[in-house]
N, CA, C and O atoms as a Tinker XYZ file with bonds, in Angstrom:
   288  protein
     1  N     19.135000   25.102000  -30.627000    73     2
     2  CA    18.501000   25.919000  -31.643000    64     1     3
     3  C     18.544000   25.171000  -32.984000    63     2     4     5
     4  O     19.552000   24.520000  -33.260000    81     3
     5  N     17.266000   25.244000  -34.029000    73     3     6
     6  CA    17.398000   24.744000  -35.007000    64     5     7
     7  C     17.709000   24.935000  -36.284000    63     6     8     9
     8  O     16.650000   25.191000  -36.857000    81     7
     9  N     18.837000   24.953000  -37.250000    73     7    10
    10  CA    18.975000   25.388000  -38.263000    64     9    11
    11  C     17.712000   25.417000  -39.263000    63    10    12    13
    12  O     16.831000   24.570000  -39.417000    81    11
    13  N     17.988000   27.197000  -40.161000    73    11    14
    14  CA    17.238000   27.142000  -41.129000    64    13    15
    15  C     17.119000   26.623000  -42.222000    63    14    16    17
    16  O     18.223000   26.086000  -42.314000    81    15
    17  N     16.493000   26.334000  -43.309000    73    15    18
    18  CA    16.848000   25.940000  -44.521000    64    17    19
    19  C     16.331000   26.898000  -45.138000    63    18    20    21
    20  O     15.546000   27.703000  -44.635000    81    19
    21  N     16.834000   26.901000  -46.606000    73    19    22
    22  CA    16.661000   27.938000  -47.515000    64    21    23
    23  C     16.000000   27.283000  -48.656000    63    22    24    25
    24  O     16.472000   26.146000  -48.676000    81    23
    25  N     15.086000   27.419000  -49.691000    73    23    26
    26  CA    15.007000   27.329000  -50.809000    64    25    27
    27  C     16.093000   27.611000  -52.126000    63    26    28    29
    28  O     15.652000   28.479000  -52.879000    81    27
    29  N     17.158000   27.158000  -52.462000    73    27    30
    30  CA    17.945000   27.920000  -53.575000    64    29    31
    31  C     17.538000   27.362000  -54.827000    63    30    32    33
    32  O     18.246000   27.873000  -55.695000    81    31
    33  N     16.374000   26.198000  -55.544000    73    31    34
    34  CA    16.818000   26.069000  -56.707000    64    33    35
    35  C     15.153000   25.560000  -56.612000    63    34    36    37
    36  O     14.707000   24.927000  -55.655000    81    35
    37  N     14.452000   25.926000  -57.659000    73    35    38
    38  CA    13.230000   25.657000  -57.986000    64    37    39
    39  C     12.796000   25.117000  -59.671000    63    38    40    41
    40  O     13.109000   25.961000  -60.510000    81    39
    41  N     12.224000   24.021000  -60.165000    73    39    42
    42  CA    12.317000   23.429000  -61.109000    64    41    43
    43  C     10.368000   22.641000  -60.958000    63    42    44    45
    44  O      9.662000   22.134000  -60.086000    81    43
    45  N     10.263000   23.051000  -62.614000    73    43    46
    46  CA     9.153000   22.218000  -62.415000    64    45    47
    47  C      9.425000   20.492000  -63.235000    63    46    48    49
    48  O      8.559000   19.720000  -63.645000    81    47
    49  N     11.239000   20.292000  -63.252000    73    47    50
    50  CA    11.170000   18.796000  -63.720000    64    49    51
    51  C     11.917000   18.074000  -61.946000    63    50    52    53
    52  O     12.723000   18.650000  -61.215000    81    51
    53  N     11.502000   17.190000  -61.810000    73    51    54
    54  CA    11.663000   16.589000  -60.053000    64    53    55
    55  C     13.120000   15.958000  -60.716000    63    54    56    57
    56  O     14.216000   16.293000  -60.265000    81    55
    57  N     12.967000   15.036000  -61.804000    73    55    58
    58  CA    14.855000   14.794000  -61.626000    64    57    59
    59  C     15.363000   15.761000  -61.999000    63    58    60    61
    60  O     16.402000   15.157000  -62.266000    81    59
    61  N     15.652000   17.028000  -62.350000    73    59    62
    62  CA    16.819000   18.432000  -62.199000    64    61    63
    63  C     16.817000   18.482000  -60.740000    63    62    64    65
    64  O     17.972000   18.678000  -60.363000    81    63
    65  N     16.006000   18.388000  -59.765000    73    63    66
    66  CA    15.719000   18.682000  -58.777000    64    65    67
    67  C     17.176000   18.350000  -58.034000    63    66    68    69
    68  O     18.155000   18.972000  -57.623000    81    67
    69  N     16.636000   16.800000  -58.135000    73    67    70
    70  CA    17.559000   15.135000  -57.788000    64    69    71
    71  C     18.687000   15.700000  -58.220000    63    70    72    73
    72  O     19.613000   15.942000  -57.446000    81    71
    73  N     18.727000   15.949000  -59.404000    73    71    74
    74  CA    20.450000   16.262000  -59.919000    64    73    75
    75  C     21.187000   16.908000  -59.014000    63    74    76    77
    76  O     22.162000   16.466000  -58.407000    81    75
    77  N     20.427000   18.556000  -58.895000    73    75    78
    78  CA    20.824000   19.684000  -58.063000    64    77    79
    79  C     21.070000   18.979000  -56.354000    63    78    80    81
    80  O     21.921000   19.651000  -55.771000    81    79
    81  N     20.777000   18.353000  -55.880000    73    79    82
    82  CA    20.875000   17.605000  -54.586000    64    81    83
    83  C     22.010000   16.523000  -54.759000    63    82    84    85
    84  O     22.832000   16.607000  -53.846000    81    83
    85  N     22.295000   15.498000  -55.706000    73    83    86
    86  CA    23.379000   15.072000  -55.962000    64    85    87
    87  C     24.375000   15.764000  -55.861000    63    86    88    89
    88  O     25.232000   15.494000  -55.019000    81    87
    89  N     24.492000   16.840000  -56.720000    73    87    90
    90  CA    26.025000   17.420000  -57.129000    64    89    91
    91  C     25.926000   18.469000  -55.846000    63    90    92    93
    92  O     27.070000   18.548000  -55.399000    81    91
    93  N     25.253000   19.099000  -55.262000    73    91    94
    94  CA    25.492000   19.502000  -54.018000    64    93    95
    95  C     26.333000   18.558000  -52.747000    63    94    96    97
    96  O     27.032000   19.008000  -51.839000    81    95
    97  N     26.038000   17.322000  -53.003000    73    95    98
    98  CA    26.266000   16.241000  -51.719000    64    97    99
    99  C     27.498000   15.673000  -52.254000    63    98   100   101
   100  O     28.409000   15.330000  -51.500000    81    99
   101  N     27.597000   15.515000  -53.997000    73    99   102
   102  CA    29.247000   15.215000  -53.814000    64   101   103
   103  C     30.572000   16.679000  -53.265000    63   102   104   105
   104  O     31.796000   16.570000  -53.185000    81   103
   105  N     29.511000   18.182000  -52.921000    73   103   106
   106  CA    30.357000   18.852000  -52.341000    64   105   107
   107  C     29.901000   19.116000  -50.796000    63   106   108   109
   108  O     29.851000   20.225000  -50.264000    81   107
   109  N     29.697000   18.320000  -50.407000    73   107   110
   110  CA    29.253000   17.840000  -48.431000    64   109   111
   111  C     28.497000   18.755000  -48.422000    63   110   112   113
   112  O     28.790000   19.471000  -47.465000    81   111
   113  N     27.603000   19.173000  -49.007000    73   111   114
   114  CA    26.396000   20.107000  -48.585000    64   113   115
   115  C     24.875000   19.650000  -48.346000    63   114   116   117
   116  O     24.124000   19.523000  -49.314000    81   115
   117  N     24.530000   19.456000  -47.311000    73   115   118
   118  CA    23.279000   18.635000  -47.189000    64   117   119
   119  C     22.475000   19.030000  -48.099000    63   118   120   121
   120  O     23.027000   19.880000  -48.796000    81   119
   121  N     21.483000   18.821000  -48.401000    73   119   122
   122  CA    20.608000   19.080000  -49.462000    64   121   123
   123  C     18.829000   18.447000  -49.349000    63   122   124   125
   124  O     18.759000   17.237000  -49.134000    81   123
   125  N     17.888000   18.974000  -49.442000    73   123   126
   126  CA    16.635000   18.000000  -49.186000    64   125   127
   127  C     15.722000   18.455000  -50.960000    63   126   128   129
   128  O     16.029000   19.320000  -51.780000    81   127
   129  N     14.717000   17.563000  -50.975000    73   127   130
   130  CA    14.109000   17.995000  -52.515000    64   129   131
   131  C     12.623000   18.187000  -51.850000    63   130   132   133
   132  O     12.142000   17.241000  -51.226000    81   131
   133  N     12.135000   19.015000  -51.942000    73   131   134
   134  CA    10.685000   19.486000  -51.302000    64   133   135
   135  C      9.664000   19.077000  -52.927000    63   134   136   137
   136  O     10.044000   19.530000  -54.007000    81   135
   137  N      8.522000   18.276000  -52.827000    73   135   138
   138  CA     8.148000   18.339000  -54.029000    64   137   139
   139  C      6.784000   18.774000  -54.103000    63   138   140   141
   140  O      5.991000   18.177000  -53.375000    81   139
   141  N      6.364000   19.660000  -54.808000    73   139   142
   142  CA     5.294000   20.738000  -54.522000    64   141   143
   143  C      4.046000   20.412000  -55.189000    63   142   144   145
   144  O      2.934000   20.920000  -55.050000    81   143
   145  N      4.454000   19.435000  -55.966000    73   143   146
   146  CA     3.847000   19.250000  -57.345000    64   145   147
   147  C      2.065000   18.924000  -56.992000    63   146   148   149
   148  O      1.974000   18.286000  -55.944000    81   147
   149  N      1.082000   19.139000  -57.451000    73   147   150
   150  CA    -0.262000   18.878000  -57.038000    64   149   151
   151  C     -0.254000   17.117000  -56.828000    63   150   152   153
   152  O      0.770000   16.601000  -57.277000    81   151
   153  N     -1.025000   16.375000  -56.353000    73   151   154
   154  CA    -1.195000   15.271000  -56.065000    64   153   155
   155  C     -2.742000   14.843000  -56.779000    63   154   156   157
   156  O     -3.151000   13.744000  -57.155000    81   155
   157  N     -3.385000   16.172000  -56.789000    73   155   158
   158  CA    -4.666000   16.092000  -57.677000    64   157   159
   159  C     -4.568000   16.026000  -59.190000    63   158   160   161
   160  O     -5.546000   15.708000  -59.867000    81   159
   161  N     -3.451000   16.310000  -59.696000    73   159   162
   162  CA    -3.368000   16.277000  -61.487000    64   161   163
   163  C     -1.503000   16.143000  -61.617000    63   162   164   165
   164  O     -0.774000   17.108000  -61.843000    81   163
   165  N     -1.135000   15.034000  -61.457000    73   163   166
   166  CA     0.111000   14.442000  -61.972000    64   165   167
   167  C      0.506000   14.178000  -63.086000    63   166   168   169
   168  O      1.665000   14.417000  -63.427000    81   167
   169  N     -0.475000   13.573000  -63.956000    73   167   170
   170  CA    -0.126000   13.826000  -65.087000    64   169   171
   171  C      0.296000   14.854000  -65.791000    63   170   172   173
   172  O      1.054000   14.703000  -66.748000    81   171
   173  N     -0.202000   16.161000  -65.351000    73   171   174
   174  CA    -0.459000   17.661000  -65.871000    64   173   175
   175  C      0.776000   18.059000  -65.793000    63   174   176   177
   176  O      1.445000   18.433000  -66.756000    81   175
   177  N      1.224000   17.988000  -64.405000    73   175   178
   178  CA     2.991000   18.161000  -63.828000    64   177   179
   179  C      3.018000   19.265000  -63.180000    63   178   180   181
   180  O      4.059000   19.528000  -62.577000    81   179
   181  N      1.869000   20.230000  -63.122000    73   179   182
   182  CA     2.097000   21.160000  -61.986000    64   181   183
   183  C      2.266000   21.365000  -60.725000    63   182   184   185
   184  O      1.725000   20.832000  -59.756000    81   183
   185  N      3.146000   22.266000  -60.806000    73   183   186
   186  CA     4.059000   22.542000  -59.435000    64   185   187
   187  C      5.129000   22.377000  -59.663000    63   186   188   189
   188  O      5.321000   22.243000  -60.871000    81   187
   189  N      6.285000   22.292000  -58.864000    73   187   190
   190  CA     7.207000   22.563000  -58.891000    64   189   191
   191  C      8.197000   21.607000  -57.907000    63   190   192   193
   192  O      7.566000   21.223000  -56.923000    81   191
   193  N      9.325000   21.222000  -57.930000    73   191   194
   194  CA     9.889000   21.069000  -56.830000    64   193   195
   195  C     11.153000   21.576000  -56.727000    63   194   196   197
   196  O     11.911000   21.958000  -57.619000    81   195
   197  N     11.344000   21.528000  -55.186000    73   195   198
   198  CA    12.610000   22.839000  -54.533000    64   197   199
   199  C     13.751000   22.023000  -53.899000    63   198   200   201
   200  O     13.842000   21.047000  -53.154000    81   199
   201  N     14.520000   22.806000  -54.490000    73   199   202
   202  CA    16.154000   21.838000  -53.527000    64   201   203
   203  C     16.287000   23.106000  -52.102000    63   202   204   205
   204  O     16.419000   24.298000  -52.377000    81   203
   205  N     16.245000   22.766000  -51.076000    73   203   206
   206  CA    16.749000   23.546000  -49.703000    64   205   207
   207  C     17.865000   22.740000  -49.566000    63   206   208   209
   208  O     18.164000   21.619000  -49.978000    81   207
   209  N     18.647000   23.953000  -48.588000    73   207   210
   210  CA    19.883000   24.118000  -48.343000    64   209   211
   211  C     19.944000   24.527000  -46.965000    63   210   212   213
   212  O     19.234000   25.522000  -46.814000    81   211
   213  N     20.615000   24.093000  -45.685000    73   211   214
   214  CA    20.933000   24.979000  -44.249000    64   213   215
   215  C     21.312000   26.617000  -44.862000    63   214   216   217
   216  O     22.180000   26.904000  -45.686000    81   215
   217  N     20.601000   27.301000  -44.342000    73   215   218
   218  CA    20.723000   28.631000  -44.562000    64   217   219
   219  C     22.312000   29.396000  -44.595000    63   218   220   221
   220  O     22.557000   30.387000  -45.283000    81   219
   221  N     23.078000   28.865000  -43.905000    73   219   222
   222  CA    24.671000   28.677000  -43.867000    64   221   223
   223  C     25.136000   28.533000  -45.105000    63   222   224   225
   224  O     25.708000   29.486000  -45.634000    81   223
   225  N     24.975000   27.334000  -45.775000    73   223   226
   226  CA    25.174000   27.129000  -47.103000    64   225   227
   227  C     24.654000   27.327000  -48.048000    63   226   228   229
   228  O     25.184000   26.925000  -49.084000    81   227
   229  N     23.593000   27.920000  -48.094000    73   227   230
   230  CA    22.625000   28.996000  -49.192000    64   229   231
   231  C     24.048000   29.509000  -50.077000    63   230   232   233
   232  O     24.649000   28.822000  -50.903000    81   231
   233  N     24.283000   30.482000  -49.780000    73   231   234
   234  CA    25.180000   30.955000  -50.731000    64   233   235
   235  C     26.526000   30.254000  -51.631000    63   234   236   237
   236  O     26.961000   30.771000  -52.660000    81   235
   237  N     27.050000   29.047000  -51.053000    73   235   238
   238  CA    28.482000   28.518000  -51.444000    64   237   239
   239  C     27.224000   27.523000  -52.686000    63   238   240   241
   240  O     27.421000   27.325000  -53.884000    81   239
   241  N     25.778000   26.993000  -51.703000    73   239   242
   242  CA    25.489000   25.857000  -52.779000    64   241   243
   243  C     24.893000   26.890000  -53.936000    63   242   244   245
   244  O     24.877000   26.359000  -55.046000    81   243
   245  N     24.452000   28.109000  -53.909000    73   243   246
   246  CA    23.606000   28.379000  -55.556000    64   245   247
   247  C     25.184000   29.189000  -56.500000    63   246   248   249
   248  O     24.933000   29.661000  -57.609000    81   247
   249  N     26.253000   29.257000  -56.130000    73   247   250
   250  CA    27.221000   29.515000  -56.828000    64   249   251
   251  C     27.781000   27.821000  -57.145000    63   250   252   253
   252  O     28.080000   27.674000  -58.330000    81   251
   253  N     27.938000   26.721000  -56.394000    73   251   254
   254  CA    28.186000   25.545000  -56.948000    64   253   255
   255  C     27.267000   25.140000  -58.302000    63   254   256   257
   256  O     27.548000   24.677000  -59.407000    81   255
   257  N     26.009000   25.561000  -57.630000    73   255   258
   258  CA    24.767000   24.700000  -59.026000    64   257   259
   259  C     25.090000   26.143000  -60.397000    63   258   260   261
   260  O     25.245000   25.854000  -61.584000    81   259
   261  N     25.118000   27.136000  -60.040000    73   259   262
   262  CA    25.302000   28.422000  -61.008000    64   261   263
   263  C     26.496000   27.776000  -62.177000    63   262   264   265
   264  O     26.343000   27.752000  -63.399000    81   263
   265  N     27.607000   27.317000  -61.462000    73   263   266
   266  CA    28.683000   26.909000  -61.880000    64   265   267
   267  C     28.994000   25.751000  -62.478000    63   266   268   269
   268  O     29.899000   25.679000  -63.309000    81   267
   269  N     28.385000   24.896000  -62.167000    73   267   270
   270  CA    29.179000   23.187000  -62.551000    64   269   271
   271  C     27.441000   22.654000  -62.556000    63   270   272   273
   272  O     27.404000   21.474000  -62.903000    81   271
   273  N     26.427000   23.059000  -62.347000    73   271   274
   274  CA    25.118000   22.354000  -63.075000    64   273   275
   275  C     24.996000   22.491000  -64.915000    63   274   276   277
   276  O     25.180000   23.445000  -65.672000    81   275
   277  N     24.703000   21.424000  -65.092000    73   275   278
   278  CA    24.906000   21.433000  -67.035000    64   277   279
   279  C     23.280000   20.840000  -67.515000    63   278   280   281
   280  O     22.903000   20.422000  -68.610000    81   279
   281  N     22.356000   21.038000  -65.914000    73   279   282
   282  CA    21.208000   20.644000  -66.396000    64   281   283
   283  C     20.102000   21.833000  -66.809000    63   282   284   285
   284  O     19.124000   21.713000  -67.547000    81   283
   285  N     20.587000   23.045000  -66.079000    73   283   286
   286  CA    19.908000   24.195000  -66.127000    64   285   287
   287  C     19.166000   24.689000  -67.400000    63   286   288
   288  O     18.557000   25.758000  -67.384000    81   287
């Protein structure tokens, strides 16, 4: 069976993203950066990108980033 992932942290700057996935992984929590952002207008910067989490760790990682993120 395959684990879920969760969405916990949504940002329209891609390095907060990166950050939020770093400081998750120096606490062993896998982490992926989904990046949403249009491919048709980059310059513009719309969209967004998302840090997921195994649905397991949904909750321990958005109290880690709540807590000890200083990029928010």
């Amino acid at each position: 069976m395959t684990e879920s992932w969760e969405s916990i942290y949504t940002t329209p700057l891609p390095h907060r993203a990166e950050l939020a996935k770093a400081l998750l992984s120096e606490h062993d929590i896998p982490a992926v950066v989904i990046n949403k952002q249009s491919s048709s207008y980059p310059t513009i910067g719309w969209g967004k990108s998302e840090v997921h989490v195994l649905a397991k760790d949904a909750i321990l990682a958005k109290v880690i980033l709540e807590n000890e993120a200083t990029f928010s």
